[in-house]
C-alpha positions as CSV (number, residue, x, y, z in Angstrom):
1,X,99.9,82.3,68.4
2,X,103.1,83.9,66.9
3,X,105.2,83.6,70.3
4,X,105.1,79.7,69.7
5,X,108.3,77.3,72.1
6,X,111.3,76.2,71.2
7,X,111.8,72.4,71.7
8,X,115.2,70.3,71.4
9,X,115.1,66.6,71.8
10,X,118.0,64.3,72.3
11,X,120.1,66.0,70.2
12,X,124.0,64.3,69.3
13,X,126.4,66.0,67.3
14,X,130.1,65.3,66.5
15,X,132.7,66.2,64.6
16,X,134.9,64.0,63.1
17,X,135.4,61.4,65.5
18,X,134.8,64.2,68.9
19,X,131.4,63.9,70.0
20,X,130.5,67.6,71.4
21,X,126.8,66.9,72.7
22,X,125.0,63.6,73.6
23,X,121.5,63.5,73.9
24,X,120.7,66.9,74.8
25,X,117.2,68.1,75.3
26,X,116.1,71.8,75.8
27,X,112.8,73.6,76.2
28,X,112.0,77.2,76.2
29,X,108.4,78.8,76.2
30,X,107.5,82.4,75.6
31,X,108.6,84.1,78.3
32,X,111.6,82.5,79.2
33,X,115.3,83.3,78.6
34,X,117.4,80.6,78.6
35,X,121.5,81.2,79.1
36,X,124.0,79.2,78.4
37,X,126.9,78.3,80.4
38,X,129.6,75.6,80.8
39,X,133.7,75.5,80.0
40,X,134.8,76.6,76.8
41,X,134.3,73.5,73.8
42,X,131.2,72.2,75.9
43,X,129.1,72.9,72.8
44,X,127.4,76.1,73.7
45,X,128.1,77.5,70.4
46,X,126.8,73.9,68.5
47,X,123.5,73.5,70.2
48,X,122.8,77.3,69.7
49,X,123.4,76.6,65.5
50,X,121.4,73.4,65.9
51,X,118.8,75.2,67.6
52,X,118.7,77.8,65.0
53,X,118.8,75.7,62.3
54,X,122.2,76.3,60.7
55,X,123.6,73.2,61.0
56,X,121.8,69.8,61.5
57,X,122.2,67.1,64.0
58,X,123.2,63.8,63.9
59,X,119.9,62.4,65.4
60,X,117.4,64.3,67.8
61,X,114.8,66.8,66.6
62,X,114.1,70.7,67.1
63,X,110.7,72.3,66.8
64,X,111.0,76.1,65.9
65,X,109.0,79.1,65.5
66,X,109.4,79.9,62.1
67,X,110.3,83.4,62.6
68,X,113.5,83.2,64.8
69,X,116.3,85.0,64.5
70,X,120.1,84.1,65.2
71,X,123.0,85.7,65.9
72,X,125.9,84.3,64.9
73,X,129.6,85.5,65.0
74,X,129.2,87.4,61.5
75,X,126.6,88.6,59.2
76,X,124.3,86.6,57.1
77,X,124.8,89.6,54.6
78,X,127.2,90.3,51.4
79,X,129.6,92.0,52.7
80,X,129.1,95.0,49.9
81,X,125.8,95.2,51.6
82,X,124.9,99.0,53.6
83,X,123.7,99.7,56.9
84,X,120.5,100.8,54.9
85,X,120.1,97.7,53.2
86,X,120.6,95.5,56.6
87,X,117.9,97.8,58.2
88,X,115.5,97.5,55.2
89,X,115.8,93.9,55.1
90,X,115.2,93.6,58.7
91,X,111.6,95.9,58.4
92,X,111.0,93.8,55.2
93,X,108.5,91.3,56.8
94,X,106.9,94.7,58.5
95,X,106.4,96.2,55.5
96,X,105.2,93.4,53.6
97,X,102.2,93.1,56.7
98,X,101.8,96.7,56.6
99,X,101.0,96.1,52.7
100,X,98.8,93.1,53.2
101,X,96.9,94.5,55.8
102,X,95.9,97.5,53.8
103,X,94.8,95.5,50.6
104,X,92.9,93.3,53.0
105,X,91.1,96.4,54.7
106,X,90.0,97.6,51.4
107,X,89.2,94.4,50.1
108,X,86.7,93.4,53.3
109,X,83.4,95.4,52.7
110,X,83.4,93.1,49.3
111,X,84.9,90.2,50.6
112,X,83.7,89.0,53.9
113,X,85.5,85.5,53.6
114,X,88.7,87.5,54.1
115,X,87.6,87.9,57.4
116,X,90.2,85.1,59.0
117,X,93.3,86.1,57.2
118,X,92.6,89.6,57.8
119,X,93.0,89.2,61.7
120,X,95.5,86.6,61.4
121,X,97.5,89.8,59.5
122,X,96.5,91.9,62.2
123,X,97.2,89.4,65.0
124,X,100.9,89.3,63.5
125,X,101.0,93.3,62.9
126,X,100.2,93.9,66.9
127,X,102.9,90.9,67.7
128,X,105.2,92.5,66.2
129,X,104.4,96.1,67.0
130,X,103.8,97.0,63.2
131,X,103.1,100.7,63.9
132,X,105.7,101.7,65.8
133,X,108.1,99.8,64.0
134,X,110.2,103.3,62.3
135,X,110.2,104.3,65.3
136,X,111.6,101.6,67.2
137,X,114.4,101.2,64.0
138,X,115.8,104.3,64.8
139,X,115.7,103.7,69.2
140,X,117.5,100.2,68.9
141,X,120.7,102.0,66.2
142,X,120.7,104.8,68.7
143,X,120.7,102.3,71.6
144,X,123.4,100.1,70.1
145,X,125.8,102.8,69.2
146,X,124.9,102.2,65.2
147,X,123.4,105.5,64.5
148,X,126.1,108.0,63.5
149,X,126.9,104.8,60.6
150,X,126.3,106.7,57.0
151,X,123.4,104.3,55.4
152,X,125.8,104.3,52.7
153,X,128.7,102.6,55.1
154,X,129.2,98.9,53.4
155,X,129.8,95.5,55.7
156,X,133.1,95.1,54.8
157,X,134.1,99.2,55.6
158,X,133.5,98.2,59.4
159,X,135.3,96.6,62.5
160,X,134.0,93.9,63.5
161,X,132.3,95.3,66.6
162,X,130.8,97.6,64.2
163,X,129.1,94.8,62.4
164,X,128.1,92.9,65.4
165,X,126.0,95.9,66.7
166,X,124.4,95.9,63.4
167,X,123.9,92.6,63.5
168,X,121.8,93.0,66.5
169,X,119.8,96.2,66.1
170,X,118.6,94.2,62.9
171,X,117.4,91.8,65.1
172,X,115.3,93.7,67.9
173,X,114.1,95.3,65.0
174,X,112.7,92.7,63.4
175,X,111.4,91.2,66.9
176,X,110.8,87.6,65.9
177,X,109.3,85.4,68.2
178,X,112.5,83.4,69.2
179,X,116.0,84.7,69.9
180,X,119.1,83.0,69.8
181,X,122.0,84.6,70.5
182,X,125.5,83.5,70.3
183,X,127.9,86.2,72.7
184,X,125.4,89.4,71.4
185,X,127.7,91.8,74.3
186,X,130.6,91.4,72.6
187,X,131.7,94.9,71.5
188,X,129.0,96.2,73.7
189,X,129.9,99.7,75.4
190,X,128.0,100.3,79.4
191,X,125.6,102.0,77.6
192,X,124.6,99.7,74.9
193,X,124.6,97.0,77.3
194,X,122.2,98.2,79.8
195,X,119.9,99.1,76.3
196,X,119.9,95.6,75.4
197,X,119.1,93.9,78.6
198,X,116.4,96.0,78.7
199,X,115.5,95.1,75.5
200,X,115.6,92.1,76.0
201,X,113.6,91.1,79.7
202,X,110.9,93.1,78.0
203,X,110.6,90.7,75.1
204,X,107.4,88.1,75.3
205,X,109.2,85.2,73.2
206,X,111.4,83.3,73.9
207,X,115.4,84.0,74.2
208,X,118.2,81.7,74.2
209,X,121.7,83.0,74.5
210,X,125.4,82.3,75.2
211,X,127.2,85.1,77.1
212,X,130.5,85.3,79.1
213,X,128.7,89.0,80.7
214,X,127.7,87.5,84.2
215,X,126.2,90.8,85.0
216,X,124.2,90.3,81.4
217,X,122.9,86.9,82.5
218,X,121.8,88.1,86.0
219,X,120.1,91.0,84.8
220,X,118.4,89.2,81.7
221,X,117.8,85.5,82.0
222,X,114.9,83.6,83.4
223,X,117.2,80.3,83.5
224,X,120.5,78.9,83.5
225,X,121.2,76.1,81.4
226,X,124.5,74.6,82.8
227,X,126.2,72.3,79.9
228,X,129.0,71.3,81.9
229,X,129.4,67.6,83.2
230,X,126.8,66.7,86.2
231,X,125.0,63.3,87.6
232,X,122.3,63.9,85.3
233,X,123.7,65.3,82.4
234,X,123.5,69.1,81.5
235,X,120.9,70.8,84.5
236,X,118.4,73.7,84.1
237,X,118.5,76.2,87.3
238,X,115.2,78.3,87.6
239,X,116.0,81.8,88.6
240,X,119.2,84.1,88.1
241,X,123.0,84.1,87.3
242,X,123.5,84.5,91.0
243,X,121.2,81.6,91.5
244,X,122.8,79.4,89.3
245,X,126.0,80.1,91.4
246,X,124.5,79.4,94.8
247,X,122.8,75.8,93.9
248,X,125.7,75.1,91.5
249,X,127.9,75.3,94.7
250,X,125.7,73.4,96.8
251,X,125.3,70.8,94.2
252,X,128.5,69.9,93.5
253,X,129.2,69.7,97.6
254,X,126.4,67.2,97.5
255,X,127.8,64.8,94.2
256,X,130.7,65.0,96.2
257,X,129.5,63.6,99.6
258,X,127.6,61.2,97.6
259,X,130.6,59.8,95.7
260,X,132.6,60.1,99.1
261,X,130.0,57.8,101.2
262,X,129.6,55.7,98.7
263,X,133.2,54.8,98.0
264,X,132.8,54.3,101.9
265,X,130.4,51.8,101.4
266,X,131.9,49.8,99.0
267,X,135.1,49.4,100.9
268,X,133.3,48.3,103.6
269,X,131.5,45.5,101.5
270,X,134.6,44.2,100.0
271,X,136.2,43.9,103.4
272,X,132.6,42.3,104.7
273,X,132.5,39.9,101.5
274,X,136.3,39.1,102.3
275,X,136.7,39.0,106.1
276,X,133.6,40.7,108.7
277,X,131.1,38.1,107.6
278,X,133.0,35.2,109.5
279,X,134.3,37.2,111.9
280,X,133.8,36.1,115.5
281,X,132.0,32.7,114.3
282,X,134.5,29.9,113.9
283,X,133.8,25.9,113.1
284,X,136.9,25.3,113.9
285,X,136.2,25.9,117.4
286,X,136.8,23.1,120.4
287,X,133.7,21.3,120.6
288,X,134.3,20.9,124.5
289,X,131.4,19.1,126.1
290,X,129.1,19.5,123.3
291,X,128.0,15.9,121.7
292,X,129.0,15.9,118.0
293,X,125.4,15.5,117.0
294,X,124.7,18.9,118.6
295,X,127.8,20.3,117.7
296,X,127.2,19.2,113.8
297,X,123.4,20.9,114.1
298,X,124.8,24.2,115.4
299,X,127.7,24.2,112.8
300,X,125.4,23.9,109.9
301,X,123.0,26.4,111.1
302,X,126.4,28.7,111.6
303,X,127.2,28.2,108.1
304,X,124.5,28.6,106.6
305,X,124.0,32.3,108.1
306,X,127.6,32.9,107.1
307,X,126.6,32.2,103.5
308,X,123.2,34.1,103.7
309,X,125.7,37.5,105.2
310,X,128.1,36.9,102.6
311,X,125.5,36.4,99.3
312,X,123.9,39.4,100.9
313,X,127.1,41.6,101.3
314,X,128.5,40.4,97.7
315,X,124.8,41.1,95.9
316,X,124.8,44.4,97.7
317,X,128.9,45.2,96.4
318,X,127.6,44.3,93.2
319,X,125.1,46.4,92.8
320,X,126.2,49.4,93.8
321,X,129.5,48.6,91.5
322,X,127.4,48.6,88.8
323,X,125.2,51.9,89.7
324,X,127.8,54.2,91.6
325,X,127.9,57.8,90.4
326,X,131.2,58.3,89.0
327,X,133.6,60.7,90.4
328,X,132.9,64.6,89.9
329,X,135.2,65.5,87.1
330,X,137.9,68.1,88.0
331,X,137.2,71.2,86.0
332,X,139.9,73.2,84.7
333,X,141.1,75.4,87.7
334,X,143.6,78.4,87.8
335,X,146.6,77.4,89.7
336,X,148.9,80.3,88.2
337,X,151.2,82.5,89.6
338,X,150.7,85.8,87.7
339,X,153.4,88.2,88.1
340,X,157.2,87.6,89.4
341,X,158.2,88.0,93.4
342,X,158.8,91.8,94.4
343,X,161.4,92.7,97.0
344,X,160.9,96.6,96.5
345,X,159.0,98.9,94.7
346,X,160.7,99.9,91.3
347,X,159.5,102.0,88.8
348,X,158.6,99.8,86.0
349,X,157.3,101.9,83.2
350,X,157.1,105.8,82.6
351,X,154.9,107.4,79.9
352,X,155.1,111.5,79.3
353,X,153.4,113.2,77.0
354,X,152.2,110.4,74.7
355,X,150.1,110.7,71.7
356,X,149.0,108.5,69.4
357,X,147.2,110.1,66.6
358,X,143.8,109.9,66.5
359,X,143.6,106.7,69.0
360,X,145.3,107.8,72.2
361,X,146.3,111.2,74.2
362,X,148.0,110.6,77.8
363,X,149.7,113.4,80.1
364,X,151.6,110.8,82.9
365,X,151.5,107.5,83.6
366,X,154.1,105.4,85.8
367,X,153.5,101.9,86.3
368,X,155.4,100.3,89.7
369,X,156.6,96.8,89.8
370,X,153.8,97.1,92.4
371,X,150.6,98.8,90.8
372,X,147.5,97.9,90.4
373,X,145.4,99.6,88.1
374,X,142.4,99.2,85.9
375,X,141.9,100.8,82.5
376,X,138.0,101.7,81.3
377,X,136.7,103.7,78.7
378,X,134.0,103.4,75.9
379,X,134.9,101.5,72.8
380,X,137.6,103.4,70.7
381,X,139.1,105.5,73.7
382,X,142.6,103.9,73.0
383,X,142.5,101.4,75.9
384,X,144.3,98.4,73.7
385,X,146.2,101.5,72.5
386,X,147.6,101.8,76.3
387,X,148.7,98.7,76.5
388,X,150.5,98.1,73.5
389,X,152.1,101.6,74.1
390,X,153.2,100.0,77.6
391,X,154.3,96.9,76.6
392,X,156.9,98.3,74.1
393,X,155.1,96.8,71.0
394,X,153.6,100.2,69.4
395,X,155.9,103.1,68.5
396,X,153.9,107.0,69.9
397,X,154.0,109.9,67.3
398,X,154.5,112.2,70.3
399,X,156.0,111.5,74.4
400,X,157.8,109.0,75.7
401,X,157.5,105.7,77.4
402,X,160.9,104.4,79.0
403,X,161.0,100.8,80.2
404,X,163.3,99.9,83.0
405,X,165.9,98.0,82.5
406,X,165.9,94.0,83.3
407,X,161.8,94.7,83.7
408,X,160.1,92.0,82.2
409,X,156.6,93.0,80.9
410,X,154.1,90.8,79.2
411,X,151.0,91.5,77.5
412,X,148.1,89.2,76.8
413,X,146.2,90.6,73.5
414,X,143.2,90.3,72.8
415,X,143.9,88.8,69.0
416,X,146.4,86.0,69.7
417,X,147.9,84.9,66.6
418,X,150.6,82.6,66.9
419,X,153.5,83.0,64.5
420,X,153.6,78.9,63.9
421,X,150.3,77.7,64.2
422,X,151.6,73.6,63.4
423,X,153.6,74.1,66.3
424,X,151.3,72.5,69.6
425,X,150.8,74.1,73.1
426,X,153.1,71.3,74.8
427,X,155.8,72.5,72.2
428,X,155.3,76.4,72.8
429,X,155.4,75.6,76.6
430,X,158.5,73.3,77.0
431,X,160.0,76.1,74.4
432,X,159.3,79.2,76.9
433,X,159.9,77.2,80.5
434,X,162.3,75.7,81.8
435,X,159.2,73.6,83.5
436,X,157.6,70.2,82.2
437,X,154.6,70.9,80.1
438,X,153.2,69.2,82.5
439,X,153.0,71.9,84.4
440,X,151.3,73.5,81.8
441,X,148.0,71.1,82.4
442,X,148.3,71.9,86.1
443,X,147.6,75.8,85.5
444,X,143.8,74.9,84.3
445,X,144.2,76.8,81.7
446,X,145.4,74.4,78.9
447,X,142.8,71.0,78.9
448,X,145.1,67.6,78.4
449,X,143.3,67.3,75.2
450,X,144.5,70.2,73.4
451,X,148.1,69.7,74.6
452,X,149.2,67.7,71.6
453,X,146.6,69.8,69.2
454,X,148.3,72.0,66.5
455,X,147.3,75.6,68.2
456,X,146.3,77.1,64.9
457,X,142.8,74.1,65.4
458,X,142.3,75.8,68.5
459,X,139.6,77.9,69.3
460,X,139.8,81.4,69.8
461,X,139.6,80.8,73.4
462,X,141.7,78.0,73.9
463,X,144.6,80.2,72.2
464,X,144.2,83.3,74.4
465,X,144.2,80.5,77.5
466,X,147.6,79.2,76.1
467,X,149.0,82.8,75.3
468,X,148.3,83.5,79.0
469,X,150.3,80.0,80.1
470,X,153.3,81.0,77.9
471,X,153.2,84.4,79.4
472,X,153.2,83.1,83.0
473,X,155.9,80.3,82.0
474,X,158.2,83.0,83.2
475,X,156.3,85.8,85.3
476,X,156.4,89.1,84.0
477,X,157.5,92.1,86.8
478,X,154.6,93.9,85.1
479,X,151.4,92.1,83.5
480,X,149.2,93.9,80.6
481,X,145.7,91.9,80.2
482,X,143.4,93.3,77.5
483,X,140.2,91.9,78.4
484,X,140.9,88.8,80.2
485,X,137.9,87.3,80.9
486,X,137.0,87.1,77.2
487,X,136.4,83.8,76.1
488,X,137.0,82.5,79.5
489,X,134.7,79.7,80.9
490,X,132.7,82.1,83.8
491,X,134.0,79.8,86.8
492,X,138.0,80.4,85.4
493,X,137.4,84.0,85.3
494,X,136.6,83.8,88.9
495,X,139.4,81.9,89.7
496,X,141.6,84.5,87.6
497,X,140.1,87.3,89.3
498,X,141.2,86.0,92.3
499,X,144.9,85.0,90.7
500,X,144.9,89.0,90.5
501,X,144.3,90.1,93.7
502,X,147.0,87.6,95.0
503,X,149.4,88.6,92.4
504,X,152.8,90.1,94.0
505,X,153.9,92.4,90.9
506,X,152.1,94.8,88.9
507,X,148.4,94.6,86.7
508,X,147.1,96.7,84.6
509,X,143.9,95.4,83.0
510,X,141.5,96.8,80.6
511,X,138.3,95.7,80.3
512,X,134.2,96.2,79.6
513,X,133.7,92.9,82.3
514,X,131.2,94.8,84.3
515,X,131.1,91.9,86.9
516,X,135.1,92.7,87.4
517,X,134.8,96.0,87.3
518,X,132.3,95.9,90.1
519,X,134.8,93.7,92.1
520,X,138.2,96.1,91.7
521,X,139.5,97.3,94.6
522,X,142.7,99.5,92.9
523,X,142.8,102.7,91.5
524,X,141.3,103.3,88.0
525,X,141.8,105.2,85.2
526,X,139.1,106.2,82.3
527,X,140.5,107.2,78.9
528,X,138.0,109.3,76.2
529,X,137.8,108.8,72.8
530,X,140.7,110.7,71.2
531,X,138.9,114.0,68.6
C-alpha cells in the first residue's frame, strides 16, 4: 500500500528553444532501481527533477507516491539550519505516526470505528520501520561519515561534501517509498559507499538514480535506463551495469549492420530502377525471321514485365526511403593524446619534506617524465593538496618541491573556473594551439554545439571536458588529474582510461572511481588525513 510505482508518460521538456527530452516514458515498481545513464546534457538530471516534482513538464504526466524523497545537488534547507534540525525534520513524519498511533491505541476500547485508521497508522509505522527508527538515525550518520558533525554545526559552516552526506542520511532516515537520486556518491569515501549500496538493494520501494560510480550501478541497480540516442528512443536493459555494457555493445553492432545492409539495398534498387530492370531484354533487337505480328506480341509482353520489375523496384526504393533507420549517431569519443613524446627518463618533479599544515604531510616523492602513479585516500587526506603542491600552484609551509626546468606540467582541477567566462571553447582553444579548433571537436571531448557557447553557460562537466582539451592543446611532460572521470559520460571515461594507459609521459591521478581503481596497473600511493 505505501510502496506504490513511479509512472512517467511521454514527457517533453525544453529550455528556451533546446529541447532536452522528447516523449519520454519511465516505469519503476517497488522493487526496482532504476539508473540512469547517457552523455553528459542528455537530460538525466531534467527527468530526475520532473520525476520528483521540482520542475514541471511541458506536456506528459508523472504519477508519484506521495512520500518520495529527492536528492538534489544542494539542500532543501536554510542554510542557518543544524545538523539537529535536518535530522529532526527528517524523523518528523515518524514522530508524528508514533503520536497518532498512541492516541489511537488509547482511544480504541471507546471507539471501535477507529478501527481502519488505526491499522492504516500501523500499516505505515511497520513501512517505515517506526520502532527502530532512533536507532537507524544514528547507523545511517555513522555510515555516511556525518556523525562526529556537532548538532549545533549550521549548513552554511560545511563543505559541500559535508552537506551532501547530510543530505542523504536525512533521506534513508526518513525511508520514503520512492527514491530519486541525483549523483548521491559524490563525496562518498570506500566506506560510505559500500554503506549506502547496501542500504540501498535492501530498500522495498522504488529507486531511481543518476550516478557516474559504475561499480555503484553494478552493485545497486535492478535496471539500466540508457538516455542516449537509439532506434527506439531511450532503452531499458533488465539486469546489471555490466549487463547494460554487454547488450549495449551487441546492440549497437546490430543498428549498425542494419543501417549497413540497408544502405546496400537501396543502392541496389536505384541502380535496378535505373539500369538492371532492362538489362539483357532489348526491343531494339533484330527481328530476324520472326513475323512482325509475332515479333509485336512478344515485344509487348516484354514491356510490360519491364514495367511490372521497374514499378516493383521503384515502390520497394520508396519505401524503404521513407522507413530506413537513420545512421547511428557518433558519440563523443576520446581521440587525445595525453602527455608529450618521451625520449628518456627525466626527473620531472621532486618533493622533500613537504608539509602543508593541517591538509598534507609527505617524506619523498619524485615524479619521472615517465611515472605512473595513482593517489587514494579518504576524503580530507590532502590528495587535491598533492597535486596542487606538484603542479607549482600551492606554496608548502615546510619541504621542497623543485620543478625541472623546460618540464611542462598540467593539472586538471576538479573546480574549473575560467578566468573569462564570455570568452567560448573555440576561442580558448585556437588561443592555447597552434591547431584549428577543429581539432578541438575531433578529441570527443568538446560537442560541436558547445563550441561557439560562452563557457561560463556550460555545465560543470562540459567545462572540466574543455579544461582537459586546452591542457592537451599542448601535452604536458607530466599530467595531474584530480578525479577525472567526474562528470564524465561512463562510455568517455572508458575511453580516457584507456588514453592513460597509452599515454607516453607521466600520470598521476587521484581519485575515489572505484571501477578505475580496480583497473590500475601502476604503483599507488595512499595518503591519511593530516592530525
Amino acid at each position: 500500500m505505501f510502496h506504490s510505482s513511479l509512472i512517467a508518460t511521454d514527457l517533453v521538456k525544453g529550455y528556451g528553444d533546446r529541447r532536452i527530452l522528447n516523449g519520454i516514458s519511465v516505469t519503476a515498481s517497488p522493487g526496482h532501481r532504476l539508473g540512469l545513464v547517457g552523455e553528459n546534457g542528455i537530460g538525466k538530471s531534467t527527468l530526475l527533477r520532473l520525476l520528483a516534482g521540482a520542475e514541471t513538464p511541458d506536456s506528459g504526466t508523472v504519477v508519484r507516491p506521495p512520500d518520495h524523497g529527492f536528492l538534489a545537488q544542494e539542500l532543501p534547507y536554510d542554510p542557518r539550519s543544524t545538523v539537529a534540525s535536518v535530522i529532526d525534520d527528517a524523523l518528523s513524519e515518524i514522530r508524528t505516526a508514533q503520536a497518532k498511533l498512541d492516541e489511537l491505541t488509547a482511544a480504541l476500547p471507546d471507539r471501535p470505528d477507529l478501527l481502519d485508521e488505526y491499522g492504516d497508522v500501523l500499516e505505515w509505522a511497520q513501512a517505515h520501520d517506526l520502532w527502530d527508527a532512533d536507532r537507524r538515525a544514528e547507523l545511517v550518520r555513522a555510515g555516511l561519515g556525518v556523525d562526529d558533525l556537532s548538532h549545533h554545526r549550521r549548513l552554511d559552516e560545511m563543505s559541500g561534501g559535508q552537506r551532501a552526506r547530510l543530505g542523504m542520511a536525512a533521506l534513508l532516515i526518513r525511508q520514503p517509498s520512492a527514491l530519486i537520486l541525483d549523483e548521491p556518491t559524490n563525496h562518498l569515501d570506500d566506506d560510505a559507499l559500500e554503506f549506502l549500496q547496501k542500504q540501498l538493494s535492501q530498500v522495498p520501494g522504488v529507486v531511481v538514480v543518476a550516478s557516474h560510480d559504475r561499480v555503484f550501478l553494478d552493485a545497486v541497480c535492478t535496471d539500466i535506463v540508457d538516455l542516449d540516442p537509439a532506434r527506439g528512443g531511450p532503452q531499458r536493459y533488465g539486469g546489471t551495469y555490466t549487463d547494460y555494457l554487454a547488450e549495449k555493445r551487441a546492440e549497437r553492432a546490430r543498428w549498425q549492420e542494419q543501417f549497413e545492409a540497408e544502405q546496400e539495398e537501396l543502392k541496389e534498387l536505384r541502380r535496378s530502377v535505373a539500369v538492371t530492370a532492362r538489362e539483357g531484354v532489348s526491343h531494339h533487337k533484330p527481328r530476324g525471321n520472326t513475323s512482325k505480328l509475332e515479333y509485336d506480341f512478344h515485344g509487348g509482353r516484354v514491356q510490360k514485365q519491364i514495367s511490372r520489375r521497374v514499378r516493383n523496384a521503384q515502390q520497394r526504393l520508396d519505401d524503404l526511403t521513407r522507413d530506413q533507420i537513420r545512421k547511428p549517431p557518433a558519440p563523443l569519443q576520446f581521440s587525445g593524446t595525453l602527455t608529450g613524446k618521451v625520449r628518456r627518463e627525466l626527473l620531472g618533479i621532486a618533493a622533500r619534506d613537504v608539509r602543508v599544515d593541517g591538509r598534507l604531510e609527505i617524506d619523498r616523492l619524485d615524479v619521472f617524465n615517465t611515472t605512473r602513479l595513482l593517489v587514494t585516500g579518504p576524503n580530507g587526506s590532502g590528495k587535491s593538496t598533492l597535486l596542487a603542491v606538484l603542479a607549482g600552484r600551492l606554496p608548502v609551509d615546510a619541504g621542497i618541491v623543485q620543478l625541472a626546468p623546460g618540464m611542462r606540467i598540467g593539472l586538471l582541477e576538479q573546480d574549473v573556473v575560467f578566468a573569462e567566462p564570455d570568452r567560448t571553447p573555440r576561442e580558448l582553444y585556437d588561443k592555447n594551439s597552434d591547431e584549428q579548433s577543429a581539432r578541438l571537436v575531433g578529441l570527443g571531448l568538446v560537442a560541436p554545439r558547445d563550441l561557439d557557447r560562452p563557457v561560463g553557460a556550460l555545465s560543470v562537466g562540459q567545462r572540466r571536458r574543455l579544461a582537459l582539451a586546452l591542457l592537451i592543446a599542448r601535452p604536458p611532460h607530466v599530467l595531474l588529474l584530480d578525479e577525472p572521470t567526474n562528470h564524465l559520460s561512463l562510455k568517455l571515461a572508458e575511453e580516457l582510461e584507456e588514453a592513460l594507459r597509452s599515454a607516453p609521459g607521466a600520470i598521476v591521478v587521484a581519485t575515489h572511481d572505484r571501477w578505475f581503481r580496480r583497473r590500475w596497473e601502476g604503483p599507488e600511493i595512499g595518503l591519511c588525513a593530516v592530525s
